[in-house]
BAFI-3210 file (N, C-alpha, C; in Angstrom, 3 decimals, decimal comma, padded with zeros to 6 digits):
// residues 150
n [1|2|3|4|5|6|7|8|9|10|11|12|13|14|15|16|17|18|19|20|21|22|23|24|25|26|27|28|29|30|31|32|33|34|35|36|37|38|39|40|41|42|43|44|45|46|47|48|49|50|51|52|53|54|55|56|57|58|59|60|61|62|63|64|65|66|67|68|69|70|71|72|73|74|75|76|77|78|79|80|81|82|83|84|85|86|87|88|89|90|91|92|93|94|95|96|97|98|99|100|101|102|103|104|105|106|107|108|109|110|111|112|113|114|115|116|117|118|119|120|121|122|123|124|125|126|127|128|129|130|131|132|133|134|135|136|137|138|139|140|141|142|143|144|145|146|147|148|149|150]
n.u [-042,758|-040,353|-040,202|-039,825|-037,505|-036,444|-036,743|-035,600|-032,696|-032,386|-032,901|-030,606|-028,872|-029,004|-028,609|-025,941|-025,112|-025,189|-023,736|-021,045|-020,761|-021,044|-018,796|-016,357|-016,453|-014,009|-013,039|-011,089|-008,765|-008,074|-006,059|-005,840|-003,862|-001,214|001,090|002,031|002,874|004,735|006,771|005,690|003,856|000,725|-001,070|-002,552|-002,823|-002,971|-001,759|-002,905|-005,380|-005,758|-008,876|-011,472|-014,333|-017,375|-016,128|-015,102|-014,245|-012,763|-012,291|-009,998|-009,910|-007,022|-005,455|-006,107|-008,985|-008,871|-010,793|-012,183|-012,936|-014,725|-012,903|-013,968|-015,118|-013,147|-014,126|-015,428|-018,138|-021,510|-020,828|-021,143|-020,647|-018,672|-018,325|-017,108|-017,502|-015,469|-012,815|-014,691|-014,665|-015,430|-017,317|-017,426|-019,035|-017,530|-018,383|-018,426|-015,997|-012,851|-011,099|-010,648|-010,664|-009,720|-009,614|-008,248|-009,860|-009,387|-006,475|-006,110|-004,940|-002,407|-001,574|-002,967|-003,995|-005,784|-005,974|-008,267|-008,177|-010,239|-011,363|-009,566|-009,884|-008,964|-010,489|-010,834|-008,484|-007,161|-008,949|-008,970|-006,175|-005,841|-007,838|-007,052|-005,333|-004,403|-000,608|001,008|-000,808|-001,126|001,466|001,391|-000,627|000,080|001,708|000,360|-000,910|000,648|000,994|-001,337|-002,490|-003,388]
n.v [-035,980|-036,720|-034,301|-032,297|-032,528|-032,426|-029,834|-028,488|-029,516|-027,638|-024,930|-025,034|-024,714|-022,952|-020,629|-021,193|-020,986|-017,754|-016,937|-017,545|-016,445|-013,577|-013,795|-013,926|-011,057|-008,585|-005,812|-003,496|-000,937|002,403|004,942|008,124|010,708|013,791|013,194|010,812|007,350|006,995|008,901|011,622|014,517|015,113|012,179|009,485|006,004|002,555|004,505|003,325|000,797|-002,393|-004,231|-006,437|-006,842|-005,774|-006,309|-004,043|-000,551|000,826|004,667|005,991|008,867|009,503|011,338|015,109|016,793|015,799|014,418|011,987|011,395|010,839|011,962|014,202|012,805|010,464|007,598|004,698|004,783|005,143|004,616|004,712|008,017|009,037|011,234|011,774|012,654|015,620|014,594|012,408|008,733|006,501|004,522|002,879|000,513|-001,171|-001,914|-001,917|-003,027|-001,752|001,615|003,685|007,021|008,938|011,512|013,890|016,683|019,187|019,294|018,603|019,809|019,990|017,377|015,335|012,207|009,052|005,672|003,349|000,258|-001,711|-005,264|-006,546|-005,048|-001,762|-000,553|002,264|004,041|005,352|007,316|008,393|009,102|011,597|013,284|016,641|017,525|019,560|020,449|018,481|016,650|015,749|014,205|012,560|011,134|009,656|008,218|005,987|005,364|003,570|001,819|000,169|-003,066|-005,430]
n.w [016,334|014,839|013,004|014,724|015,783|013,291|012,301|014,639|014,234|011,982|012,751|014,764|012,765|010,718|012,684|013,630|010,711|010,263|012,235|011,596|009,061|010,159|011,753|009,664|008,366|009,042|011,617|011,454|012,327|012,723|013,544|013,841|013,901|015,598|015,043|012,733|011,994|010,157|010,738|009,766|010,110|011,196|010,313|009,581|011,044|010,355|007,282|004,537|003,596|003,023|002,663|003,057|001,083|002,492|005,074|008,450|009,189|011,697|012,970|014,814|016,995|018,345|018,515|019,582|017,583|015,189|012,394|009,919|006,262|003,534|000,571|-002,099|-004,894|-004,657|-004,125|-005,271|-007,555|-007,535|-004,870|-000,752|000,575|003,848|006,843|009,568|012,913|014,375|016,831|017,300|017,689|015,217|012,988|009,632|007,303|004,283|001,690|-001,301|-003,952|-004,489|-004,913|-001,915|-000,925|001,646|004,305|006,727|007,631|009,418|008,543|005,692|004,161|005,002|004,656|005,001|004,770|003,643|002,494|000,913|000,160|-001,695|-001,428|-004,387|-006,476|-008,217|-010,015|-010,578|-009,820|-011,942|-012,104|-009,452|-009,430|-010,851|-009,779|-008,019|-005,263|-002,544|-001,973|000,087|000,484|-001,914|-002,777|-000,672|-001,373|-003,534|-002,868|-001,626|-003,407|-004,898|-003,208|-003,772|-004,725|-007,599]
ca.u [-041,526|-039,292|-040,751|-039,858|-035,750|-035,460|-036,612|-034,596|-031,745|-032,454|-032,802|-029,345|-027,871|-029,560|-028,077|-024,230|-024,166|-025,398|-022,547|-020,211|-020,741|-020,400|-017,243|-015,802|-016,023|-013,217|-012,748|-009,665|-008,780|-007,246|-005,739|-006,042|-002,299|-000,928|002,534|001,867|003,849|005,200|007,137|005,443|002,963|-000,507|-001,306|-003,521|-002,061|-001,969|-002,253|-003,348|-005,614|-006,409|-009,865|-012,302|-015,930|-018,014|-015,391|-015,509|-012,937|-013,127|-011,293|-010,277|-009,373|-005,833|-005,148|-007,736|-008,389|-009,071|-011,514|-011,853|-014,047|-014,587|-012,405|-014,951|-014,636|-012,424|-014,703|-016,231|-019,406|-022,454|-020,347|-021,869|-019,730|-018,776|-017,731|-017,026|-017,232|-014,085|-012,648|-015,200|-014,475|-016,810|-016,907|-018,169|-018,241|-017,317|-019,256|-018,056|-014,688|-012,262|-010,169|-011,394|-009,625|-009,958|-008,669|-008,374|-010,796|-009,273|-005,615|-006,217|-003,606|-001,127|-001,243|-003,759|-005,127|-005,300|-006,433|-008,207|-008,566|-011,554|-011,283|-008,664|-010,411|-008,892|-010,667|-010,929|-007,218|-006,964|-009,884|-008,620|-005,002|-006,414|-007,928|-006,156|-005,208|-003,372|000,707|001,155|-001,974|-001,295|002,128|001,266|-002,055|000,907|002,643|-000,191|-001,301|002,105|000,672|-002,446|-002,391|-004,080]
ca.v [-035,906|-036,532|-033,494|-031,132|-032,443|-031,930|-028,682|-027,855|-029,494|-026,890|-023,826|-024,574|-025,053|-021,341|-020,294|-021,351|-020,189|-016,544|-016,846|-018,170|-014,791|-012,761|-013,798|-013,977|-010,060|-008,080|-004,930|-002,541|000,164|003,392|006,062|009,238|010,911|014,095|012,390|009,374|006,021|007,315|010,315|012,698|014,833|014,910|011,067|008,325|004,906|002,949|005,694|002,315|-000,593|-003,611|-004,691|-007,438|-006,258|-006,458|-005,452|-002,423|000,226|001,937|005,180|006,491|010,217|009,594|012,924|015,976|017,817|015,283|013,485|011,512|012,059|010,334|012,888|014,221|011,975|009,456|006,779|003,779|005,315|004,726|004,128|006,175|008,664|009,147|011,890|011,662|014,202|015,870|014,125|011,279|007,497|006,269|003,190|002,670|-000,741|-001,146|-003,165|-002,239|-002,930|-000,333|002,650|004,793|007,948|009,864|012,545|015,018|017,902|019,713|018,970|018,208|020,519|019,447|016,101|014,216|011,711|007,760|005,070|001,728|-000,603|-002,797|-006,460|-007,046|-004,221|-000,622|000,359|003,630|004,282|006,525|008,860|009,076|009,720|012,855|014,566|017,387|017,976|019,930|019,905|017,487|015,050|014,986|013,761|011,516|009,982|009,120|007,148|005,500|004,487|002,894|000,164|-000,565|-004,330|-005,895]
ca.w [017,075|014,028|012,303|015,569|015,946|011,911|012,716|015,648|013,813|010,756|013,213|014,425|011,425|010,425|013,741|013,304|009,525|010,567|013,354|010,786|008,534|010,991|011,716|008,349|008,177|010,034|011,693|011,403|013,471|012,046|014,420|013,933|014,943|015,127|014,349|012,204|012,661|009,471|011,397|009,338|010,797|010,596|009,929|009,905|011,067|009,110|006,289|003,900|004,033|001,750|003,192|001,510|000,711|004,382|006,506|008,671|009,448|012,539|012,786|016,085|017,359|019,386|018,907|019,562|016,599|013,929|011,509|008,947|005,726|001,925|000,179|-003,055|-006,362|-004,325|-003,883|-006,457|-008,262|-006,185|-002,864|000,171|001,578|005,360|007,446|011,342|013,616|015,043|017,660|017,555|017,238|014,333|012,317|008,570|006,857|002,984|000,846|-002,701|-003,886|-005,567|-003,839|-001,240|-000,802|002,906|004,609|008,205|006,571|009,274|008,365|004,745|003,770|005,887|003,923|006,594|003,617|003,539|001,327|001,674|-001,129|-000,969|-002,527|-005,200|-007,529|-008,363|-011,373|-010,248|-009,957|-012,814|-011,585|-008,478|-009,797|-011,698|-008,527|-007,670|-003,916|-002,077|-002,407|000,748|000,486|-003,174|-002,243|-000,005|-002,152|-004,557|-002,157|-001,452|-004,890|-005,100|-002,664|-003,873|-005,691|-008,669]
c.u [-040,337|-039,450|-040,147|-038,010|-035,483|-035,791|-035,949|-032,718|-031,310|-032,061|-031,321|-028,297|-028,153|-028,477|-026,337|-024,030|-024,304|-024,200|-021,414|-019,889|-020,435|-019,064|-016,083|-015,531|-015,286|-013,635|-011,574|-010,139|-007,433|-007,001|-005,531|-004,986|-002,051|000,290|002,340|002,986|004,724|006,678|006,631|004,202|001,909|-000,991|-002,216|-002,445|-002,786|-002,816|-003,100|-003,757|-006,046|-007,508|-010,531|-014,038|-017,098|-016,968|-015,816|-014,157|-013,263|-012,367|-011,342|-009,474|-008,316|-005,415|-006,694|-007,523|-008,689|-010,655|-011,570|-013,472|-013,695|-013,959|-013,562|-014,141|-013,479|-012,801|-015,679|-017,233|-020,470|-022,119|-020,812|-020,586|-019,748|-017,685|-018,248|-016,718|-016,200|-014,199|-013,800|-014,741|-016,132|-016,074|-017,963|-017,587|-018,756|-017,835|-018,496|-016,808|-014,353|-011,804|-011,241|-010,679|-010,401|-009,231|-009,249|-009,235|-009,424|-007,510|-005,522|-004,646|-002,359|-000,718|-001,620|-004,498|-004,484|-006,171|-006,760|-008,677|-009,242|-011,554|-010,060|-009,100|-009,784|-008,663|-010,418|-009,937|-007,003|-007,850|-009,199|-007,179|-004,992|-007,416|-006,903|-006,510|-004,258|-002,005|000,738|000,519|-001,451|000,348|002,428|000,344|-000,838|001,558|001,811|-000,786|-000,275|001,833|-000,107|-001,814|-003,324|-004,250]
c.v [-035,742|-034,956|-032,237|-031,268|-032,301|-030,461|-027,681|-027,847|-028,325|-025,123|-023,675|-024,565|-023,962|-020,601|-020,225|-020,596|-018,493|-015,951|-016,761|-016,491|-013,531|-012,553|-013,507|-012,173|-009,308|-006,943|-004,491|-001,582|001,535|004,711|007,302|010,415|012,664|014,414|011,110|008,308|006,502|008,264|011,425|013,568|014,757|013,031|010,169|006,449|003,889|004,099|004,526|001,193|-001,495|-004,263|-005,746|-007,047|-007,038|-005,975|-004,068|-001,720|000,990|002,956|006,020|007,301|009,844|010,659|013,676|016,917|016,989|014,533|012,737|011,504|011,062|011,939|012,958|013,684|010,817|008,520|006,005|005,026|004,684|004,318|005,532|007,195|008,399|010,456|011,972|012,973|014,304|015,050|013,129|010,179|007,213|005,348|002,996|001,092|-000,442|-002,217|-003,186|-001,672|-002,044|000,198|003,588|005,737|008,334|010,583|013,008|016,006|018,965|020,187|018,627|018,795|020,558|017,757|014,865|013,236|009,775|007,378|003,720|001,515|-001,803|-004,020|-005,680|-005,790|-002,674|-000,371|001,984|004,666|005,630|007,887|009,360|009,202|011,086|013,931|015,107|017,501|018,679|019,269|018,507|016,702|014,876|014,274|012,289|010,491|009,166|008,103|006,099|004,731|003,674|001,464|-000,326|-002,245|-004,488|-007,186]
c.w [016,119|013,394|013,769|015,790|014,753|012,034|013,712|014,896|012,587|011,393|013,615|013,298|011,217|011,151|013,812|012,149|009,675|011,130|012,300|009,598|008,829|011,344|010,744|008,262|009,163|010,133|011,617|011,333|012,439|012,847|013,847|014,976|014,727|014,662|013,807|012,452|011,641|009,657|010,676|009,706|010,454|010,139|010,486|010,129|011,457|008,151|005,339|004,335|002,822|002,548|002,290|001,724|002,087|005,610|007,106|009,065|011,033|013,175|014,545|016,530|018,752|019,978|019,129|018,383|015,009|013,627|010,708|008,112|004,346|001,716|-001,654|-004,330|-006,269|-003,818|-005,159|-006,438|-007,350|-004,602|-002,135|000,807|002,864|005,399|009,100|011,496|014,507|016,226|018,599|016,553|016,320|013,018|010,922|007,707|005,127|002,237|-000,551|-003,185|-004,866|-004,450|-003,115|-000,827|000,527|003,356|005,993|007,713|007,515|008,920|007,046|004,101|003,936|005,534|004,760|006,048|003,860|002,063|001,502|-000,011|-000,796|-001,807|-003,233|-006,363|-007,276|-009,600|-011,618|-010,117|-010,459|-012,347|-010,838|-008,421|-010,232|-010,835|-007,997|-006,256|-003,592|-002,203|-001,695|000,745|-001,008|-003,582|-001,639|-000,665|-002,895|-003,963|-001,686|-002,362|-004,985|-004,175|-002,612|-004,760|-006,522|-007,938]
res [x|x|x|x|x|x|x|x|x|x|x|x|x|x|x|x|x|x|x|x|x|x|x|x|x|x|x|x|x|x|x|x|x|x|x|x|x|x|x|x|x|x|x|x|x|x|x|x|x|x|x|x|x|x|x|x|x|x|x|x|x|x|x|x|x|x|x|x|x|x|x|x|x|x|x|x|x|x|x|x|x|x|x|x|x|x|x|x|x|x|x|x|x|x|x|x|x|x|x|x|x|x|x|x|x|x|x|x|x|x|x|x|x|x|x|x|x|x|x|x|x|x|x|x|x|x|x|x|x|x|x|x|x|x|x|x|x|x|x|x|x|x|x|x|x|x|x|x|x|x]
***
């Protein structure tokens, strides 16, 4: 009998900290505009996020007409890419910290680019300072590096 309530007591205890983890990691929501909160056209809002390693993002087509994509060589070393399909809602979660650069593919040019920073870490900074983009995303990336933190 004792042997079956330290075991029940053990399963919920399993049971809560699972719960407990779960919780701990957030979502955030990223719209997909084609007037950003910013007033400038083409935008993601917000264009920047500071996330912590486990969270998820989930980006969602307000307007018709957009996506969102890892932009190439703007993501940590071994991090997976993502690309959503036009004018679908679609959600990727971030495990390893550093900058993640993204963009509209089909708006890229039009300066349709964000930036999430994952944990407290942007080693990567410099790389992804030294990708060239278009005039307006590479514009805007700049303004965006400007609010990453250490």
């Amino acid at each position: 009998m004792l042997r079956n309530r330290t075991l029940a007591a053990f399963a919920a205890a399993a049971l809560m900290l699972s719960f407990t983890a779960a919780a701990v990691a957030a979502d955030f929501e990223v719209l997909m505009l084609n007037k950003g909160t910013d007033g400038k056209t083409m935008g993601f809002s917000p264009p920047f996020l500071h996330v912590q390693p486990g969270d998820t993002v989930t980006f969602i087509p307000v307007d018709k007409g957009h996506n969102a994509e890892t932009i190439l060589d703007m993501i940590p070393a071994s991090a997976a890419t993502w690309k959503g399909k036009t004018n679908e809602q679609f959600t990727v979660t971030l495990t390893k910290p550093d900058l993640y650069g993204f963009m509209c593919m089909p708006h890229f040019s039009m300066g349709m680019v964000g930036l999430i920073q994952v944990g407290d870490d942007r080693t990567n900074l410099t790389q992804l300072m030294n990708v060239r983009l278009p005039g307006r995303a590479q514009a805007r990336m700049m303004e965006l590096f400007a609010r990453t933190s250490p």
